[in-house]
DRENSEFI-257867 format. One record per residue (C-alpha): residue number from 1; residue in one letter; x, y, z. Coordinates in pm, whole numbers. Example, Ala and Ser with C-alpha at 12.3 -4.5 7.8 and 13.67 -1.06 7.14 Angstrom:
residues 2
<resi->1, resn->A, east->1230, north->-450, up->780>
<resi->2, resn->S, east->1367, north->-106, up->714>
END
This chain:
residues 150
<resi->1, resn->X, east->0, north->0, up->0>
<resi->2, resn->X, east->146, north->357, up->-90>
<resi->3, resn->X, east->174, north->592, up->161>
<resi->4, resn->X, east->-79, north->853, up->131>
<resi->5, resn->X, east->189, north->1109, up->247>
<resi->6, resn->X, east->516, north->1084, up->109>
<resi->7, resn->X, east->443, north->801, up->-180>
<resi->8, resn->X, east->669, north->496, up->-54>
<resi->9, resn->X, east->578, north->161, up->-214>
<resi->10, resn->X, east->662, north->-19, up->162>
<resi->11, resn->X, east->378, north->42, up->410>
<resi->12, resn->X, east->384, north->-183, up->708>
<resi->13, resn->X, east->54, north->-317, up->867>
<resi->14, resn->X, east->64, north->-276, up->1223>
<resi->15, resn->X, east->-300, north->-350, up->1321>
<resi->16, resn->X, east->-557, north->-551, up->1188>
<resi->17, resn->X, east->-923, north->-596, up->1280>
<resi->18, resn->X, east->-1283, north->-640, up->1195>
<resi->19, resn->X, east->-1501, north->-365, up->1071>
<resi->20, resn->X, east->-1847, north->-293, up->975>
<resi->21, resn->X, east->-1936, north->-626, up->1173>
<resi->22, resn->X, east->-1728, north->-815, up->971>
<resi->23, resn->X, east->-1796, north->-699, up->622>
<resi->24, resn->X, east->-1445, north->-534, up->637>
<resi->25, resn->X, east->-1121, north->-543, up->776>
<resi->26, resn->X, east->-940, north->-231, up->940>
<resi->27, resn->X, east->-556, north->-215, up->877>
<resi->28, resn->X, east->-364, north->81, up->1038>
<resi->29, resn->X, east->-46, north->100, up->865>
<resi->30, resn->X, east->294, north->258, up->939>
<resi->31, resn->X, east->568, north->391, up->660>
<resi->32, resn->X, east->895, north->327, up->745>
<resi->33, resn->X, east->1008, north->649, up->512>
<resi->34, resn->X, east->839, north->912, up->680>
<resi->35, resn->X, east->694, north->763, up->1022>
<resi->36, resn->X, east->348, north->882, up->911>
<resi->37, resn->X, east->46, north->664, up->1028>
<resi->38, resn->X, east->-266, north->578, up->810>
<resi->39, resn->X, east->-540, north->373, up->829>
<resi->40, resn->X, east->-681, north->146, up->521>
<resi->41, resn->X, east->-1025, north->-63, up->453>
<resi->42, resn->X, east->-1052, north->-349, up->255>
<resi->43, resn->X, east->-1404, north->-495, up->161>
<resi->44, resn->X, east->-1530, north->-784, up->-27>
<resi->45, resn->X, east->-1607, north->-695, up->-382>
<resi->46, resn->X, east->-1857, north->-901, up->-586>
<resi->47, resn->X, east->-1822, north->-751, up->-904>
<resi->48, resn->X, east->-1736, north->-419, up->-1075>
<resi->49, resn->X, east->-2023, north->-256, up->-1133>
<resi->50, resn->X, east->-2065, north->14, up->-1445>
<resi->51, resn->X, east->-2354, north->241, up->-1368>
<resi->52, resn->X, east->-2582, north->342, up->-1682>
<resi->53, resn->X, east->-2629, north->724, up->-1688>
<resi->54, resn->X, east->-2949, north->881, up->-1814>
<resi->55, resn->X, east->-2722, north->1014, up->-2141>
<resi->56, resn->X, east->-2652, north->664, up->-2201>
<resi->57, resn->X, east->-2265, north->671, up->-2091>
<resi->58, resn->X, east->-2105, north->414, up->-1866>
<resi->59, resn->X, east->-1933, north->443, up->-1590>
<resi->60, resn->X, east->-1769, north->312, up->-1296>
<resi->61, resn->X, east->-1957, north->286, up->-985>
<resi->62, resn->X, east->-1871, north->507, up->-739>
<resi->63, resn->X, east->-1863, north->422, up->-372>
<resi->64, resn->X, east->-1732, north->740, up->-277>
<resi->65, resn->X, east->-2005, north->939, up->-433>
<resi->66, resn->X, east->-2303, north->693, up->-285>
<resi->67, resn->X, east->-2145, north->746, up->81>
<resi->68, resn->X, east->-2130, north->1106, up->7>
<resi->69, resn->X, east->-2468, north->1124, up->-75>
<resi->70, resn->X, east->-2587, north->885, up->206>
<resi->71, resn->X, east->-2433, north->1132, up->417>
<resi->72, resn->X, east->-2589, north->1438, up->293>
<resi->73, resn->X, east->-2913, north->1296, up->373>
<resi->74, resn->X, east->-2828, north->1171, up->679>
<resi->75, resn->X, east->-2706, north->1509, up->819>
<resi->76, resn->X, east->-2788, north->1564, up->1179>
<resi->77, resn->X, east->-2969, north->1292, up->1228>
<resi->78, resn->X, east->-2863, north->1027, up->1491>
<resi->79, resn->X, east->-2677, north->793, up->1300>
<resi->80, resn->X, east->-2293, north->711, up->1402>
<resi->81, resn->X, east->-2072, north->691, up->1076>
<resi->82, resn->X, east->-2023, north->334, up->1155>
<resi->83, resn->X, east->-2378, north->273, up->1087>
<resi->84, resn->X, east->-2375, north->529, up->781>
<resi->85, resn->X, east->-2103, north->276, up->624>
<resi->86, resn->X, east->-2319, north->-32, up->719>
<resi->87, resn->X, east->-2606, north->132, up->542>
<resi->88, resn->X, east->-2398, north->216, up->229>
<resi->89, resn->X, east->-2211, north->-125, up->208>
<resi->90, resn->X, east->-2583, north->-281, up->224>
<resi->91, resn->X, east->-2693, north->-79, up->-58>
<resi->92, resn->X, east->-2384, north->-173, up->-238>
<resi->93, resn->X, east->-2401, north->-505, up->-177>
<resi->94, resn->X, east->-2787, north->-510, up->-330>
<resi->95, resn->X, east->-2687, north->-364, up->-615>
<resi->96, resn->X, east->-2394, north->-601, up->-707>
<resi->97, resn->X, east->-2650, north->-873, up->-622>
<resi->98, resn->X, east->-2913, north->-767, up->-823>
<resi->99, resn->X, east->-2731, north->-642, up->-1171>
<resi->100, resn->X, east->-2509, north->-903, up->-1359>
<resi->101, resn->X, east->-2262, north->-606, up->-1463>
<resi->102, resn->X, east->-2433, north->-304, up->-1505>
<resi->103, resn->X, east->-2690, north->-95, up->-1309>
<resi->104, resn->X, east->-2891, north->218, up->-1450>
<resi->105, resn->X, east->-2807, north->562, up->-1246>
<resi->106, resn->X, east->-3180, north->521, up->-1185>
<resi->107, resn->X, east->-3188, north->189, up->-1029>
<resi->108, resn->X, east->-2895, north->331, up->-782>
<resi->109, resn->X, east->-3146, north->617, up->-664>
<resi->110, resn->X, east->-3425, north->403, up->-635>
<resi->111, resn->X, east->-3227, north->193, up->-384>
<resi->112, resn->X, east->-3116, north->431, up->-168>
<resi->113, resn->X, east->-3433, north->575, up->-172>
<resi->114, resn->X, east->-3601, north->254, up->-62>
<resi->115, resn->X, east->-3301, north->232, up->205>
<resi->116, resn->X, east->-3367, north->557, up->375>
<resi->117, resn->X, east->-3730, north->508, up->386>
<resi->118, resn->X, east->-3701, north->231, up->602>
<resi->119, resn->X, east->-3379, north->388, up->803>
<resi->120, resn->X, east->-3522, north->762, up->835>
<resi->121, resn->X, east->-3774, north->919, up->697>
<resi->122, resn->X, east->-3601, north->1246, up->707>
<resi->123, resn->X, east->-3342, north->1121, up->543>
<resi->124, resn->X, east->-3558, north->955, up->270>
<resi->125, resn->X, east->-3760, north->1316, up->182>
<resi->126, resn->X, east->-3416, north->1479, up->207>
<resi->127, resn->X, east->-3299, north->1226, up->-67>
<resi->128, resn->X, east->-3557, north->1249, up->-213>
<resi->129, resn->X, east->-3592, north->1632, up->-259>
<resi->130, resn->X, east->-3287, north->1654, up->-480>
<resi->131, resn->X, east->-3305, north->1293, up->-657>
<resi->132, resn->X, east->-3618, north->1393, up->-797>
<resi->133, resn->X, east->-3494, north->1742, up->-812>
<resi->134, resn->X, east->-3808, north->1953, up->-568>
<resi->135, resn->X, east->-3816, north->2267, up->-718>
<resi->136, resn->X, east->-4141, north->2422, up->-465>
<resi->137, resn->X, east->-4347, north->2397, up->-203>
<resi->138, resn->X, east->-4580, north->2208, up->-375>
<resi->139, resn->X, east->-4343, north->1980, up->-471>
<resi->140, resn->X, east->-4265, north->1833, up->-131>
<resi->141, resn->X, east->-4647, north->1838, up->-35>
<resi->142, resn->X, east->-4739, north->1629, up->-293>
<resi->143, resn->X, east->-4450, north->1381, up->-211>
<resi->144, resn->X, east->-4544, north->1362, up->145>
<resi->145, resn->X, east->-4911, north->1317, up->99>
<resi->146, resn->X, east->-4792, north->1000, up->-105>
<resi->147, resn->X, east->-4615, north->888, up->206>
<resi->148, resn->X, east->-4880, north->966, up->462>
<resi->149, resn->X, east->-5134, north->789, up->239>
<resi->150, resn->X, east->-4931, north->440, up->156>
END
């Protein structure tokens, strides 16, 4: 593993352990070159997953960009960031589950929307609001009567 601050090839591992109940493993690592600490994640991957954009490119999924957006919704609410990664893994994990290779950008939204509904409902109009891109009022009315009435 390269360290993050000075670039050397030769990290050394000085911890391991669990994470995420079990779905990752923790590493804190030491370089030798600089005496910098760091700490790495490494998590089962099923598959690489290209994500289907509504222009019709292709691109690598981003796990990055789903935890950022997790988080967005998730702002001030009580959730720990340990369960914010256990909620993102899970909606990973679905998605390389469910597509063979390739998932629409749409399918993605719909899942974390389905996520959040049943984790915070908050979170899920919050999601919502800008996945389905609220633009009044009106607009969130409408979506919460839809919620109150199912």
């Amino acid at each position: 593993m390269r360290c993050p601050f000075c670039g050397n090839e030769d990290t050394q591992v000085k911890d391991s352990r669990p994470a995420e109940d079990g779905a990752s493993i923790r590493r804190r690592r030491s370089c030798p070159a600089c005496g910098n600490r760091f700490t790495t994640f490494e998590r089962v991957q099923l598959r690489e997953l290209l994500v289907i954009k509504t222009d019709g490119r292709r691109v690598p999924f981003d796990r990055d960009k789903l935890a950022r957006s997790v988080r967005v919704a998730l702002r001030k609410r009580p959730f720990d960031e340990e369960r914010i990664e256990r909620i993102v893994s899970g909606i990973q994990r679905r998605l390389e589950v469910e597509a063979d290779s390739e998932v629409t950008s749409r399918r993605v939204g719909e899942v974390v929307m389905e996520t959040l509904r049943d984790v915070d409902e908050v979170a899920y109009v919050r999601f919502a609001s800008v996945y389905r891109n609220f633009r009044e009022a009106k607009d969130f009315r409408a979506f919460l009567g839809k919620i109150e009435g199912s």
